[in-house]
C-alpha positions as CSV (number, residue, x, y, z in Angstrom):
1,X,-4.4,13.9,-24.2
2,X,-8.0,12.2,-24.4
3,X,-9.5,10.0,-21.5
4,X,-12.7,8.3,-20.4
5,X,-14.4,7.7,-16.7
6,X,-16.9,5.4,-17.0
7,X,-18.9,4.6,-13.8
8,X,-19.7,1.4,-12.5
9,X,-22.7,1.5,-10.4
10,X,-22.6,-2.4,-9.1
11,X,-19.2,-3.0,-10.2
12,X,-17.2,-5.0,-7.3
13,X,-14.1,-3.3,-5.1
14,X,-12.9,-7.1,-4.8
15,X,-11.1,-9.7,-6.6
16,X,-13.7,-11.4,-8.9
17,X,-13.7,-14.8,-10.6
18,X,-12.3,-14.5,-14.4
19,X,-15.0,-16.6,-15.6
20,X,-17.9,-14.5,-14.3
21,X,-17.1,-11.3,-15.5
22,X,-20.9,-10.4,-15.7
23,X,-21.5,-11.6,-12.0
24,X,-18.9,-8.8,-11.0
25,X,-21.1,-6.3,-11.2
26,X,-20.8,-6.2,-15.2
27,X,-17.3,-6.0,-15.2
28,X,-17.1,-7.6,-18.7
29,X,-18.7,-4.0,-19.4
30,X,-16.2,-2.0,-18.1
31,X,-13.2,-4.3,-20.0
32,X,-14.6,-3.5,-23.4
33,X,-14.0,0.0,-22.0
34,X,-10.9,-0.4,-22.1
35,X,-10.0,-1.5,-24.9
36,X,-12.2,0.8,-26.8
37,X,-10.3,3.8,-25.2
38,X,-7.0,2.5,-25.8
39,X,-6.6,-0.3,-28.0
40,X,-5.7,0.1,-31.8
41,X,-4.5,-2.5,-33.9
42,X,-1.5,-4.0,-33.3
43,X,-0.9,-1.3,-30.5
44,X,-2.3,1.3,-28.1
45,X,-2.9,4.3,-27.9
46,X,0.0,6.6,-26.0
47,X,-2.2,10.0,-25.7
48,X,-5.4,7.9,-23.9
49,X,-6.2,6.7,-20.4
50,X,-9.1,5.7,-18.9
51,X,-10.8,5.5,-15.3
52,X,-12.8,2.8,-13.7
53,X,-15.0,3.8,-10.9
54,X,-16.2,0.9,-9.0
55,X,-19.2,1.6,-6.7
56,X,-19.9,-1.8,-5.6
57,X,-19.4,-3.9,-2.5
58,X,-17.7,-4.3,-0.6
59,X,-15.4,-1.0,-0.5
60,X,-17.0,1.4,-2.4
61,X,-15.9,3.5,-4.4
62,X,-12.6,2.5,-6.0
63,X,-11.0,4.0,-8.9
64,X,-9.0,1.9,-11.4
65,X,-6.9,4.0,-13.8
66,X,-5.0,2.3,-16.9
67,X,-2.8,4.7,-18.7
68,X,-2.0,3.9,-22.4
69,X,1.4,5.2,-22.3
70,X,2.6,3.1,-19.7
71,X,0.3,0.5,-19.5
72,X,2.1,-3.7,-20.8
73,X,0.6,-6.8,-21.6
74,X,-3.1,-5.5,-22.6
75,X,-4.7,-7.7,-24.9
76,X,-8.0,-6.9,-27.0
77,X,-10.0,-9.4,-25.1
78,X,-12.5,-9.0,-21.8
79,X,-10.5,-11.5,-19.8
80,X,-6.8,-9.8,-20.2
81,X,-8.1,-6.8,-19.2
82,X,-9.9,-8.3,-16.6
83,X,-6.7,-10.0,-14.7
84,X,-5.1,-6.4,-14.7
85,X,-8.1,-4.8,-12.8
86,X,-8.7,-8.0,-10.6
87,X,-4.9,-7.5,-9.5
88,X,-5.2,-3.9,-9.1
89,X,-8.2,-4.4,-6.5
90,X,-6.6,-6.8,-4.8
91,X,-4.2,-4.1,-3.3
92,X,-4.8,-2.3,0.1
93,X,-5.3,1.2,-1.1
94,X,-6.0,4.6,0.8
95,X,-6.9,7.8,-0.8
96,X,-3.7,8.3,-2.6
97,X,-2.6,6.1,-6.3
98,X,-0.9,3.2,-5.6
99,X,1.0,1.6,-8.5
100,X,-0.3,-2.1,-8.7
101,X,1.5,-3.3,-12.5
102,X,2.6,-0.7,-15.4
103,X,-0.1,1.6,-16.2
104,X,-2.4,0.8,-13.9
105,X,-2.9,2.9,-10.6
106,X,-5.6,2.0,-8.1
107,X,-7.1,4.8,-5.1
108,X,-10.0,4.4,-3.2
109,X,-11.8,8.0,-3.7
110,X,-15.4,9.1,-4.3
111,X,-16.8,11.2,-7.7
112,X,-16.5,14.4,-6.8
113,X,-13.1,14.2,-5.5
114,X,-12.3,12.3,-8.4
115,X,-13.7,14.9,-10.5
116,X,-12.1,17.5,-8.5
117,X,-8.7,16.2,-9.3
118,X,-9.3,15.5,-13.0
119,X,-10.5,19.2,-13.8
120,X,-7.1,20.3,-13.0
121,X,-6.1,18.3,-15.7
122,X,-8.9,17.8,-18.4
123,X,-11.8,19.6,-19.9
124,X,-14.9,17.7,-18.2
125,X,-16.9,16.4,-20.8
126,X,-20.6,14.7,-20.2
127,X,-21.9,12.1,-22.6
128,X,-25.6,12.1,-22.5
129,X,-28.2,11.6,-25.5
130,X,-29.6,14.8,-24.9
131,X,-26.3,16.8,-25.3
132,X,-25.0,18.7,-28.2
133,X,-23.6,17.0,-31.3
134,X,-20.1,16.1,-31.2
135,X,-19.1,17.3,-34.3
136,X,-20.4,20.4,-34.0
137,X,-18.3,20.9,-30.6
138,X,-15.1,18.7,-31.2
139,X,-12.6,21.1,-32.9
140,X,-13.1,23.3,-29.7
141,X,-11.9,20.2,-27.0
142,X,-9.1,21.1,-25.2
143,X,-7.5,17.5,-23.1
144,X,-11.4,16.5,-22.9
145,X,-12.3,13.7,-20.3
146,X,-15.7,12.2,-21.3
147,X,-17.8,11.2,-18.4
148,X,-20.1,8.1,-19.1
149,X,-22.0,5.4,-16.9
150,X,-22.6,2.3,-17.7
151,X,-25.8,0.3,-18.7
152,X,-27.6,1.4,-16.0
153,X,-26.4,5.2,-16.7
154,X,-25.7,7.4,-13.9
155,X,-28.0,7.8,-10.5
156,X,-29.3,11.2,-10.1
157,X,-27.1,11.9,-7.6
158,X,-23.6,10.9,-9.6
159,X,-24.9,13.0,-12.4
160,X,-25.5,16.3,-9.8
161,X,-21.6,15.9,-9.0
162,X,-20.5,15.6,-12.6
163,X,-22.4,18.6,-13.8
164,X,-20.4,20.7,-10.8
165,X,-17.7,19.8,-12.9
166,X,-18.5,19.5,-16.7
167,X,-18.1,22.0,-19.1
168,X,-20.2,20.2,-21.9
169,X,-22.8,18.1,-22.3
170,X,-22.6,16.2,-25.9
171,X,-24.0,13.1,-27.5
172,X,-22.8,10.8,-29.9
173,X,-26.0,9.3,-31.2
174,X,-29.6,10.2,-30.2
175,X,-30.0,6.9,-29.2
176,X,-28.7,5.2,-25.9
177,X,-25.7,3.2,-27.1
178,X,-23.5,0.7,-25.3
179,X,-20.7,2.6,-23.2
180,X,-18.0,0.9,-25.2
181,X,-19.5,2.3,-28.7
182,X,-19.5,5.6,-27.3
183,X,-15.7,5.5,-26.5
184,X,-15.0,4.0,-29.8
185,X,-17.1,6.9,-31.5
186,X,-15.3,9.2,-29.7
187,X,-12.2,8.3,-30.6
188,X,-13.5,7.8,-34.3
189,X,-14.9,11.8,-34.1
190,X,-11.2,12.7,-32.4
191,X,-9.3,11.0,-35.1
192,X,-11.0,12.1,-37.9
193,X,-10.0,15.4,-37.5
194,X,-7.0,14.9,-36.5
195,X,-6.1,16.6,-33.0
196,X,-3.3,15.1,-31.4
197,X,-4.8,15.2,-27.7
């Protein structure tokens, strides 16, 4: 298995308009997530999923998790992916998953039990220019989970939680890239040499 967490610092815990994406928070940000981690053509990829935290108003923090195996009806484009989050928050949710369409589980639960949970599962992996290459680290990657944030990166405090928790620190350029080409990298780099996560 491969997965991605990308943060969401000002991304809402509400239904959103469809045609605002960018007024959510930069949810159009977090939808080309998405389908970077588990969109190929003409299908999707069975051995990703991918986690949404949302740490805007007005319920912060929510998780959204869209597993590729089980997920139906995701299209390529911001707006698909968009209605499947929008009815996923719009769900009363405690702190366990609650199922809200195939594939897609919404909890309300801060980073570090998040994290906790996830370690169990995945190697923690930190995306940050200043890591180590990929390539050299890759073949080693046992079920990785790469932690990323999006355009505004991580607060200080987010990044002191996922460090409890990471194992590695790697990079996939030295220069600050969009979230979405990071995950598309990724999967690039895991492809390439051919791992079946």
């Amino acid at each position: 298995m491969r997965a991605f967490l990308v943060i969401g610092n000002k991304v809402v815990t509400r239904p959103f308009s469809l045609n605002d994406l960018p007024g959510a928070g930069r949810m159009d940000i977090l939808c080309r997530c998405v389908s970077q981690s588990l969109l190929i053509s003409h299908g999707i990829r069975k051995d990703s999923e991918i986690y949404l935290m949302l740490l805007g108003e007005p319920e912060p923090s929510k998780v959204v998790r869209i597993v590729g195996s089980e997920v139906k009806n995701l299209a390529p484009d911001e707006r698909n992916a968009a209605g499947l989050i929008r009815k996923a928050l719009s769900m009363i949710v405690g702190s366990e998953w609650k199922r809200s369409s195939p594939g897609i589980y919404v909890v309300k639960k801060d980073l570090g039990s998040l994290l906790n949970e996830l370690s169990k599962k995945y190697e923690i992996v930190y995306l940050r220019e200043d890591g180590k290459d990929i390539r050299k680290v890759i073949k080693k990657l046992k079920d990785p989970l790469f932690v990323l944030g999006d355009h505004l990166g991580l607060k200080k405090a987010d990044e002191e939680i996922v460090l409890e928790y990471t194992n590695l620190i790697v990079n996939v350029s030295s220069l600050s890239l969009q979230a979405d080409q990071c995950i598309t990298i990724v999967n690039y780099e895991l492809d390439r040499i051919g791992n079946n996560f």
